[in-house]
PyMOL Python script that loads the backbone (N, CA, C, O; Angstrom):
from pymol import cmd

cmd.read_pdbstr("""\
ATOM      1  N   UNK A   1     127.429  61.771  92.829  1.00  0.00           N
ATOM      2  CA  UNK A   1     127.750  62.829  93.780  1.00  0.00           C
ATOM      3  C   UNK A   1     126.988  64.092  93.396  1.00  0.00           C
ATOM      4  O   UNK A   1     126.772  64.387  92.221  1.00  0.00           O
ATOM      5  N   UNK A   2     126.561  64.881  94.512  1.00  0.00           N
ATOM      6  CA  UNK A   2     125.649  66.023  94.280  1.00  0.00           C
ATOM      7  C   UNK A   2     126.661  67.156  93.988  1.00  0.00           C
ATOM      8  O   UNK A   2     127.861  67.188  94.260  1.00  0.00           O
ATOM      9  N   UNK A   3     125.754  68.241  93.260  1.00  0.00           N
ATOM     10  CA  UNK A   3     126.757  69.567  93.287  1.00  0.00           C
ATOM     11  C   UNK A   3     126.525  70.227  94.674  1.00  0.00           C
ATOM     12  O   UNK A   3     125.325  70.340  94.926  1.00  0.00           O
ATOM     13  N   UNK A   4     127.365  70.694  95.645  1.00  0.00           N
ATOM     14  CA  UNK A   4     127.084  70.906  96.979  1.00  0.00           C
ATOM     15  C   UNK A   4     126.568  72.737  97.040  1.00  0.00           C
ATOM     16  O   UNK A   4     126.057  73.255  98.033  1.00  0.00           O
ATOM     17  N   UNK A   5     126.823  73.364  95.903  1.00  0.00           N
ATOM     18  CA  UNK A   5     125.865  74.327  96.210  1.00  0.00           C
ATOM     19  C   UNK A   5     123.999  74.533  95.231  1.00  0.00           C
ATOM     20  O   UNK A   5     123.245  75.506  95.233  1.00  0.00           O
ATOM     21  N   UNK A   6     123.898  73.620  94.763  1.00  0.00           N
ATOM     22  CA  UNK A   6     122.523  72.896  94.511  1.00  0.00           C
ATOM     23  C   UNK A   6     122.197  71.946  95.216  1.00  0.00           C
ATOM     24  O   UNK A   6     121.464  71.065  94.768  1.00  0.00           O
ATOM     25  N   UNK A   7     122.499  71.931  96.014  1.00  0.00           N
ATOM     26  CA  UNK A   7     121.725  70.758  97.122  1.00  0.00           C
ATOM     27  C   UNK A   7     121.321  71.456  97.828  1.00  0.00           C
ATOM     28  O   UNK A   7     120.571  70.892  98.625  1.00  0.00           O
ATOM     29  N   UNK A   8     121.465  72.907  98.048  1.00  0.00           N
ATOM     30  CA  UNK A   8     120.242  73.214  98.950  1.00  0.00           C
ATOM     31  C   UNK A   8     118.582  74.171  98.384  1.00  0.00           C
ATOM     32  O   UNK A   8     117.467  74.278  98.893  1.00  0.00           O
ATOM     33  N   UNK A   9     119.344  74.803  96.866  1.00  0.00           N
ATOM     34  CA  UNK A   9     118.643  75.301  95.851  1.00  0.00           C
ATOM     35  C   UNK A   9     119.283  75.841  95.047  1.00  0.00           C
ATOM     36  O   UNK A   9     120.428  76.263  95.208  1.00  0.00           O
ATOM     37  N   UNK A  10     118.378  75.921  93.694  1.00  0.00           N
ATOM     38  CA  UNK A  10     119.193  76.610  92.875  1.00  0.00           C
ATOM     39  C   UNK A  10     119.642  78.269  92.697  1.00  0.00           C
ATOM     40  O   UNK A  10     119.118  79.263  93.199  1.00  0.00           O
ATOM     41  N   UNK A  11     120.888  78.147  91.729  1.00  0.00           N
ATOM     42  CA  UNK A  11     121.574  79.610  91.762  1.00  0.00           C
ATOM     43  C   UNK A  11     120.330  80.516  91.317  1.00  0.00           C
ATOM     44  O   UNK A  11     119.231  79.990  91.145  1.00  0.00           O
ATOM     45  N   UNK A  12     120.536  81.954  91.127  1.00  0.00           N
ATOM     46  CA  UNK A  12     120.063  82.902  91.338  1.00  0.00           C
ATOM     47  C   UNK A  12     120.486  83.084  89.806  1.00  0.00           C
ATOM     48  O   UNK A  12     121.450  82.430  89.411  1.00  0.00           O
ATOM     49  N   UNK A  13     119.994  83.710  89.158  1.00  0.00           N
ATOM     50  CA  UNK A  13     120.116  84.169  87.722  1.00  0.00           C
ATOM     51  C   UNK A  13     120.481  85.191  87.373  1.00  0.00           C
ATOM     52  O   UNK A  13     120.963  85.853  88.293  1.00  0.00           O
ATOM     53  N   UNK A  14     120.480  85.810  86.124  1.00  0.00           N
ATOM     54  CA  UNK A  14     120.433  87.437  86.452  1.00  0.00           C
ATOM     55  C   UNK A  14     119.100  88.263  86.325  1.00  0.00           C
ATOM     56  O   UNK A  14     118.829  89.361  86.811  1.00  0.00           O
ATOM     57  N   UNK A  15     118.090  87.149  85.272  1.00  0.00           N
ATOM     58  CA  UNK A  15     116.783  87.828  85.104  1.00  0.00           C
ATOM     59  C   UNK A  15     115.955  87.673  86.653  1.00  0.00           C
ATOM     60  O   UNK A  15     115.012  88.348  87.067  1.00  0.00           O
ATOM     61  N   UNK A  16     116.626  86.616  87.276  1.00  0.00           N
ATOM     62  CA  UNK A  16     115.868  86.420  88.507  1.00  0.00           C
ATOM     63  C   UNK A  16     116.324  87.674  89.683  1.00  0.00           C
ATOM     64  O   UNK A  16     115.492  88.354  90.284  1.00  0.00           O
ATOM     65  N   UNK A  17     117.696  87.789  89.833  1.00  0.00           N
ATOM     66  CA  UNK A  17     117.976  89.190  90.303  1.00  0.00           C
ATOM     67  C   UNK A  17     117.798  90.394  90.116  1.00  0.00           C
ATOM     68  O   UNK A  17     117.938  91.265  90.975  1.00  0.00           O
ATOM     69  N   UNK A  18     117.312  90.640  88.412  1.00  0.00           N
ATOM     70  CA  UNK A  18     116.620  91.494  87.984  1.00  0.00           C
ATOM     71  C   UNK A  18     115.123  92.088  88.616  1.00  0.00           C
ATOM     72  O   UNK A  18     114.745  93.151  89.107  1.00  0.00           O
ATOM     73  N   UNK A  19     114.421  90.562  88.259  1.00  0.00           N
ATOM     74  CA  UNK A  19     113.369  90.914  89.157  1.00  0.00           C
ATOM     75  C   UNK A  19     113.251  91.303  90.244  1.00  0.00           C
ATOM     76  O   UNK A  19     112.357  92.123  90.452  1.00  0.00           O
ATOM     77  N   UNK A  20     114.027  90.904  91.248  1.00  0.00           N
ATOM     78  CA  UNK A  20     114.171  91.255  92.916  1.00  0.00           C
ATOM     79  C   UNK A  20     114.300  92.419  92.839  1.00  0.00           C
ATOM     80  O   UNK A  20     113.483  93.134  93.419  1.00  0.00           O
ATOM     81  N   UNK A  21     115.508  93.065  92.001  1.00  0.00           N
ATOM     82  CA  UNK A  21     115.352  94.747  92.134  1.00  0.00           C
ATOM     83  C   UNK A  21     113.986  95.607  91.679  1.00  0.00           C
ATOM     84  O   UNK A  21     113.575  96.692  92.090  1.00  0.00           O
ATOM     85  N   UNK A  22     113.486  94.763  90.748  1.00  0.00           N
ATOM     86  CA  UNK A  22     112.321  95.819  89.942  1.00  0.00           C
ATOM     87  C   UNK A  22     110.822  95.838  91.271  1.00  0.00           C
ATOM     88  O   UNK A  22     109.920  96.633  91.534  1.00  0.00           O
ATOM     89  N   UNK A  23     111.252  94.534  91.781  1.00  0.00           N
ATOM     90  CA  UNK A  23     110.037  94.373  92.652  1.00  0.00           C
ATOM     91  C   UNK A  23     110.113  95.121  93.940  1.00  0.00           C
ATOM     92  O   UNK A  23     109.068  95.316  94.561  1.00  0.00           O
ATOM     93  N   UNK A  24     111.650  95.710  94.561  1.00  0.00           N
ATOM     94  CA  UNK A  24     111.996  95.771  95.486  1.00  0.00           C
ATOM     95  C   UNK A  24     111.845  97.256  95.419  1.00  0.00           C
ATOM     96  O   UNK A  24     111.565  97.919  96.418  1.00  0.00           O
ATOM     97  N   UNK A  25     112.031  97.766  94.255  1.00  0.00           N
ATOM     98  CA  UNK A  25     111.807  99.147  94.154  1.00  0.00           C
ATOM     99  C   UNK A  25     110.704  99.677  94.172  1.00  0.00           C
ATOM    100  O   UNK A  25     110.375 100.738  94.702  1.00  0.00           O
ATOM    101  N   UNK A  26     109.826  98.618  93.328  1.00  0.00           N
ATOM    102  CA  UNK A  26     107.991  99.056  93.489  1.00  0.00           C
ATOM    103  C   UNK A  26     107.294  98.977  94.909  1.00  0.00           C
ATOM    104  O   UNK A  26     106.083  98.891  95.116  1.00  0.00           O
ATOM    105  N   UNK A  27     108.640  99.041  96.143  1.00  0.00           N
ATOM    106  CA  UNK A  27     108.111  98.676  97.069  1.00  0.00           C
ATOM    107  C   UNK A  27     107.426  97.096  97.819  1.00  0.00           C
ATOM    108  O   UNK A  27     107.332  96.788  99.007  1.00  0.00           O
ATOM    109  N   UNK A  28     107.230  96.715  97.200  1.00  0.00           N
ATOM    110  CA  UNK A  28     106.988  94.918  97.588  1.00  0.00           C
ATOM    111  C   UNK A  28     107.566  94.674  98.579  1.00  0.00           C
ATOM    112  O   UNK A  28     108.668  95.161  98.834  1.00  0.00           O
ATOM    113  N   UNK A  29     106.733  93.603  99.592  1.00  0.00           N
ATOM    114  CA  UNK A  29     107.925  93.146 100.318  1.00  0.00           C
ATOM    115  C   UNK A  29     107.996  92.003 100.077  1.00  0.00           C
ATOM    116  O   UNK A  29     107.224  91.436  99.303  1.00  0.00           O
ATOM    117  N   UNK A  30     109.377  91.180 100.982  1.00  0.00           N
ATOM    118  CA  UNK A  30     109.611  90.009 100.309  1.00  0.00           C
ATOM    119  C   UNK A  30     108.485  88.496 100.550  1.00  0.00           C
ATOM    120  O   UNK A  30     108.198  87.505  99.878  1.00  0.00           O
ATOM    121  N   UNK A  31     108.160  88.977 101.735  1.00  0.00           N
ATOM    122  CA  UNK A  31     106.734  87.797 101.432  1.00  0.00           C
ATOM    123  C   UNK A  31     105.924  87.926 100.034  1.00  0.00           C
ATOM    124  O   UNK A  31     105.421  86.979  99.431  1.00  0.00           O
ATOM    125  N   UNK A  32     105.898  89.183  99.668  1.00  0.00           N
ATOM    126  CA  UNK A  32     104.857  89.454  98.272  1.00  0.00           C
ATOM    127  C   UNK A  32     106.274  88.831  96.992  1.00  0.00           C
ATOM    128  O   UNK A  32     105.912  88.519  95.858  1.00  0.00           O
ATOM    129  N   UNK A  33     107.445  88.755  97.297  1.00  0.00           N
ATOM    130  CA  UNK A  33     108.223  88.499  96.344  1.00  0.00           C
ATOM    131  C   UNK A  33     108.701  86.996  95.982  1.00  0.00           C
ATOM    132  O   UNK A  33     109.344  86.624  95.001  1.00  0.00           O
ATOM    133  N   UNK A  34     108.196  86.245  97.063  1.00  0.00           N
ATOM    134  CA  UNK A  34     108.332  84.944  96.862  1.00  0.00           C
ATOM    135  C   UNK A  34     107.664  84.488  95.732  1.00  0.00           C
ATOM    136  O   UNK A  34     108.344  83.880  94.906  1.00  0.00           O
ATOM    137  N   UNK A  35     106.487  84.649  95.519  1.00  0.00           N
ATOM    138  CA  UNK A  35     105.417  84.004  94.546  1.00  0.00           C
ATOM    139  C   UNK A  35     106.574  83.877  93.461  1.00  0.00           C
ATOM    140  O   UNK A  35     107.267  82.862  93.384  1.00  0.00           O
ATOM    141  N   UNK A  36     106.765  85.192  92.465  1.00  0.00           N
ATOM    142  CA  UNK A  36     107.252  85.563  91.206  1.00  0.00           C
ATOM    143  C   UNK A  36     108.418  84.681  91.257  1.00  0.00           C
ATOM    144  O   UNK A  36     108.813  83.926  90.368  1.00  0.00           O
ATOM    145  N   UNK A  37     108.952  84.891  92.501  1.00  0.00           N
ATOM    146  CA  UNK A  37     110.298  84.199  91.868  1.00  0.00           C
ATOM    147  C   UNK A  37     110.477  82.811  92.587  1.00  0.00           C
ATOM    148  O   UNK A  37     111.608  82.325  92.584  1.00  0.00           O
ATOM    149  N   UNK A  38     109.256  82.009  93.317  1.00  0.00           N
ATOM    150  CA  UNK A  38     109.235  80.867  93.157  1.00  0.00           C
ATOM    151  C   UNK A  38     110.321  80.221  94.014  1.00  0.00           C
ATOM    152  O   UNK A  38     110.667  79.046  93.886  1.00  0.00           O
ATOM    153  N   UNK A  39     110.947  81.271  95.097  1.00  0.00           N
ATOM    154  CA  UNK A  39     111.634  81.099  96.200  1.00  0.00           C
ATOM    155  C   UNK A  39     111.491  81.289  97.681  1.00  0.00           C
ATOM    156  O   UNK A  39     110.354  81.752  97.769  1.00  0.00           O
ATOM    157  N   UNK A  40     111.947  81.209  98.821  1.00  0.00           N
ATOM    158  CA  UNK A  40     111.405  81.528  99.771  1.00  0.00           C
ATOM    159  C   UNK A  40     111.713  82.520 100.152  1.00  0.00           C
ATOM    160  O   UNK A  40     112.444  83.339  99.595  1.00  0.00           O
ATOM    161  N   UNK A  41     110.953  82.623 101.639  1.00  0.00           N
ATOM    162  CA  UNK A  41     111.343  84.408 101.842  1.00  0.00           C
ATOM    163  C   UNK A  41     112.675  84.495 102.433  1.00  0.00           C
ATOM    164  O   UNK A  41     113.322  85.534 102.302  1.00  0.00           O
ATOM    165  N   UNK A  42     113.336  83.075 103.337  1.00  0.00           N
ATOM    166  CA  UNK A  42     114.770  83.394 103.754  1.00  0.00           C
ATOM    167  C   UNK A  42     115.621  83.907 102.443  1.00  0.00           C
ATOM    168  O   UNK A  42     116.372  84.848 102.185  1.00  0.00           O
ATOM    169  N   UNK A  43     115.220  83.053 101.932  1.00  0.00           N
ATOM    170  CA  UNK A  43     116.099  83.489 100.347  1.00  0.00           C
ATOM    171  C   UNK A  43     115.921  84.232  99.532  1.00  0.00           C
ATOM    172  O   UNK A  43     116.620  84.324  98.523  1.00  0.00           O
ATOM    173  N   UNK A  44     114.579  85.181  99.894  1.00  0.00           N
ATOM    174  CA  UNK A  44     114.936  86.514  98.848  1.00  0.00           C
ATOM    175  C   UNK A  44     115.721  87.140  99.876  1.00  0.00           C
ATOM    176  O   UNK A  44     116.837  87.582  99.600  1.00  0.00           O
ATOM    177  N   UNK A  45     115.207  87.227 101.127  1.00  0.00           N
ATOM    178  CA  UNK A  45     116.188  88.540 101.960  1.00  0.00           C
ATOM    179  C   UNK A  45     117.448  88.053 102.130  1.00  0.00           C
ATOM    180  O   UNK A  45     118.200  88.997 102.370  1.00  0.00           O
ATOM    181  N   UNK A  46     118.170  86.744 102.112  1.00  0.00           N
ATOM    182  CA  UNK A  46     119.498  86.769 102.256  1.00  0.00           C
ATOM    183  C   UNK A  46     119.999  87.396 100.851  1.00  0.00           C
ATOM    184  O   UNK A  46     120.753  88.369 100.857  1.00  0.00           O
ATOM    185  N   UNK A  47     119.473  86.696  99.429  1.00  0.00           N
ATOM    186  CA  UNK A  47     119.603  87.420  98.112  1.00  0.00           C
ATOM    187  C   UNK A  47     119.933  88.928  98.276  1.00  0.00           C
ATOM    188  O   UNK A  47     120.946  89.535  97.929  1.00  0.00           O
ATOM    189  N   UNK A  48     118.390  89.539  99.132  1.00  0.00           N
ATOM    190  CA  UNK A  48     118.625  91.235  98.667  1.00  0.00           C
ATOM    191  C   UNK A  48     119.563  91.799  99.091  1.00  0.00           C
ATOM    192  O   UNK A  48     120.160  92.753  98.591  1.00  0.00           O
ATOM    193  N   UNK A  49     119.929  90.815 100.818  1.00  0.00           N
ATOM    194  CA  UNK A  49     121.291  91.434 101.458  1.00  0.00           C
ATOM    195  C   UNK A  49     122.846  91.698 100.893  1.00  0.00           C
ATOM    196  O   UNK A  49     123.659  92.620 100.954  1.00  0.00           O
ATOM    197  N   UNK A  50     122.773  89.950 100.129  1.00  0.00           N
ATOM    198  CA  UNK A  50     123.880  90.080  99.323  1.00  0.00           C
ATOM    199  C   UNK A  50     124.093  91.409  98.334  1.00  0.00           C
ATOM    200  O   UNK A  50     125.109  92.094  98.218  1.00  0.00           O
ATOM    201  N   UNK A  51     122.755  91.559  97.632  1.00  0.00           N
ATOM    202  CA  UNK A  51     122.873  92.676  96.601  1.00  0.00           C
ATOM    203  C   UNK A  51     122.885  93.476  97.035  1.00  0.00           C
ATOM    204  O   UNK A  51     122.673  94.353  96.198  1.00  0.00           O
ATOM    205  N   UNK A  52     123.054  93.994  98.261  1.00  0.00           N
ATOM    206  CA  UNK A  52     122.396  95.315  98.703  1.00  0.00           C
ATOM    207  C   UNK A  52     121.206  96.104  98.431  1.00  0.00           C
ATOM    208  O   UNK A  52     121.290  97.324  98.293  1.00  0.00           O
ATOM    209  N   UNK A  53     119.736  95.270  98.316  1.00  0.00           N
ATOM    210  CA  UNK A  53     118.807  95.666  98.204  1.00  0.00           C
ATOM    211  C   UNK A  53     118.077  95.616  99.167  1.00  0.00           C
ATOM    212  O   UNK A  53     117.870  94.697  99.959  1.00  0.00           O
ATOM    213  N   UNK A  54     117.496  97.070  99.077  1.00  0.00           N
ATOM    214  CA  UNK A  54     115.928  97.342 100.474  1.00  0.00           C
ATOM    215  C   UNK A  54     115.239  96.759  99.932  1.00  0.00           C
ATOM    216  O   UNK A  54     115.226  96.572  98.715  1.00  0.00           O
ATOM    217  N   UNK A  55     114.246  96.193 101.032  1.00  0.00           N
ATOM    218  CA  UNK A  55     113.188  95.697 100.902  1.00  0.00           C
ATOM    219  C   UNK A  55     112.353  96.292 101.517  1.00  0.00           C
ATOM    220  O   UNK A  55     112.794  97.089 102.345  1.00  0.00           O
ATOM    221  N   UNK A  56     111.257  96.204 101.423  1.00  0.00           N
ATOM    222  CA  UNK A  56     110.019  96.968 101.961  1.00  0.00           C
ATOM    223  C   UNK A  56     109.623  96.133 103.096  1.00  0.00           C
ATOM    224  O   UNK A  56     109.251  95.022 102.720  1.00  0.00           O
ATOM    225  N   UNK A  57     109.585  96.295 104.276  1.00  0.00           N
ATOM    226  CA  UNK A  57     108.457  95.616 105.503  1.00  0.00           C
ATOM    227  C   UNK A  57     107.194  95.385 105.120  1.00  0.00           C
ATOM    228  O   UNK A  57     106.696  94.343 105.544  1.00  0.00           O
ATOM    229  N   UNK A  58     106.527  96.089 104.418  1.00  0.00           N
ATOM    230  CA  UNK A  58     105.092  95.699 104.074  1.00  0.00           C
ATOM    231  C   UNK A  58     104.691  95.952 102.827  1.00  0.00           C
ATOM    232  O   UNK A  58     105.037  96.938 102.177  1.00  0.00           O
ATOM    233  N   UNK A  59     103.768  94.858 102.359  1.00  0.00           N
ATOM    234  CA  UNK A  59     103.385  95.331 101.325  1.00  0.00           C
ATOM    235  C   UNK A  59     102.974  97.066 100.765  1.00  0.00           C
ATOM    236  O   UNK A  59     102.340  97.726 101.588  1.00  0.00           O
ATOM    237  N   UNK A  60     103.272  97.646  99.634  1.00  0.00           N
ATOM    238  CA  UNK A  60     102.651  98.979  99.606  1.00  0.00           C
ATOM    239  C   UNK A  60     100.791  98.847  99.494  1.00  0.00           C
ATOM    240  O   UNK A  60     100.142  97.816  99.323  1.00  0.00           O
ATOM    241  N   UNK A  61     100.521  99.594  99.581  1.00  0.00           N
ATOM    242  CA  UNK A  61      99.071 100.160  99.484  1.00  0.00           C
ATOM    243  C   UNK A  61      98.326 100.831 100.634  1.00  0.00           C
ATOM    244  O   UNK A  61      98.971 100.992 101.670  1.00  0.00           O
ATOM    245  N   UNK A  62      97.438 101.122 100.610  1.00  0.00           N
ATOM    246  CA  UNK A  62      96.960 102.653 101.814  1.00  0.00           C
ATOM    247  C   UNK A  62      97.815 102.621 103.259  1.00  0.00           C
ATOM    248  O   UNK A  62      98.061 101.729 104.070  1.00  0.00           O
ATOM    249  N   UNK A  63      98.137 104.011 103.170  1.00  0.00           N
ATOM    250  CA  UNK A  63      98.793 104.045 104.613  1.00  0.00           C
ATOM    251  C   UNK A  63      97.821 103.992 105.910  1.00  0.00           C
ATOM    252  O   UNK A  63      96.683 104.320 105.573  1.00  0.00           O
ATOM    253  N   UNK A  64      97.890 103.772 106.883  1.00  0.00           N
ATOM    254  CA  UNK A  64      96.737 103.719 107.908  1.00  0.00           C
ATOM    255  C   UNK A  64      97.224 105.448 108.571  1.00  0.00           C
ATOM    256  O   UNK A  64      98.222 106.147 108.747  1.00  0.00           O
ATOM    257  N   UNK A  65      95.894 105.463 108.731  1.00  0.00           N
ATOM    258  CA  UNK A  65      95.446 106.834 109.185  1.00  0.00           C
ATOM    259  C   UNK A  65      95.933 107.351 110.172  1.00  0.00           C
ATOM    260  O   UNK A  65      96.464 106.474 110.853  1.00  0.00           O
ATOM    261  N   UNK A  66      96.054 108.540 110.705  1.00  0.00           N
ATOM    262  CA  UNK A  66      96.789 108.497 112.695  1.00  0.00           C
ATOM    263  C   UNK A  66      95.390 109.509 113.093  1.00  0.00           C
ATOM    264  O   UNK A  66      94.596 110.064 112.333  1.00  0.00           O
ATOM    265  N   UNK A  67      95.454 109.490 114.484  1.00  0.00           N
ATOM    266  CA  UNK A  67      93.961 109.945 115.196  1.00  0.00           C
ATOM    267  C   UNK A  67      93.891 111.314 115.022  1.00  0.00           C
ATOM    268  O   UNK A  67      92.915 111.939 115.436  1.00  0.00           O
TER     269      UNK A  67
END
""", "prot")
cmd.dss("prot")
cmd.show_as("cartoon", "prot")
cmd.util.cbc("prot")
cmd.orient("prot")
């Protein structure tokens, strides 16, 4: 018999929640946050929701210009 909340992935850690905040603060967004933590993007943003963490819409780096 399976464990029914690992059957769909595994738990969340604390160094792994750690990271979500450190990344989330440097601005990252969560497409850029999947790599590190080797999860998907539904599942960092349901993660950050739980924690109550912002996430960034876009990656940081140059802002685009206005006319």
């Amino acid at each position: 018999m399976t464990d029914p909340v690992n059957s769909v992935g595994s738990r969340w850690t604390p160094e792994e929640d750690g990271l979500l905040r450190s990344l989330a603060a440097a601005g990252e967004s969560a497409a850029a946050i999947t790599k590190p933590l080797k999860r998907s993007e539904h599942a960092v943003r349901k993660r950050a929701l739980r924690l109550k963490i912002k996430l960034s819409r876009f990656p940081p780096g140059p802002k685009a210009k206005g006319k």
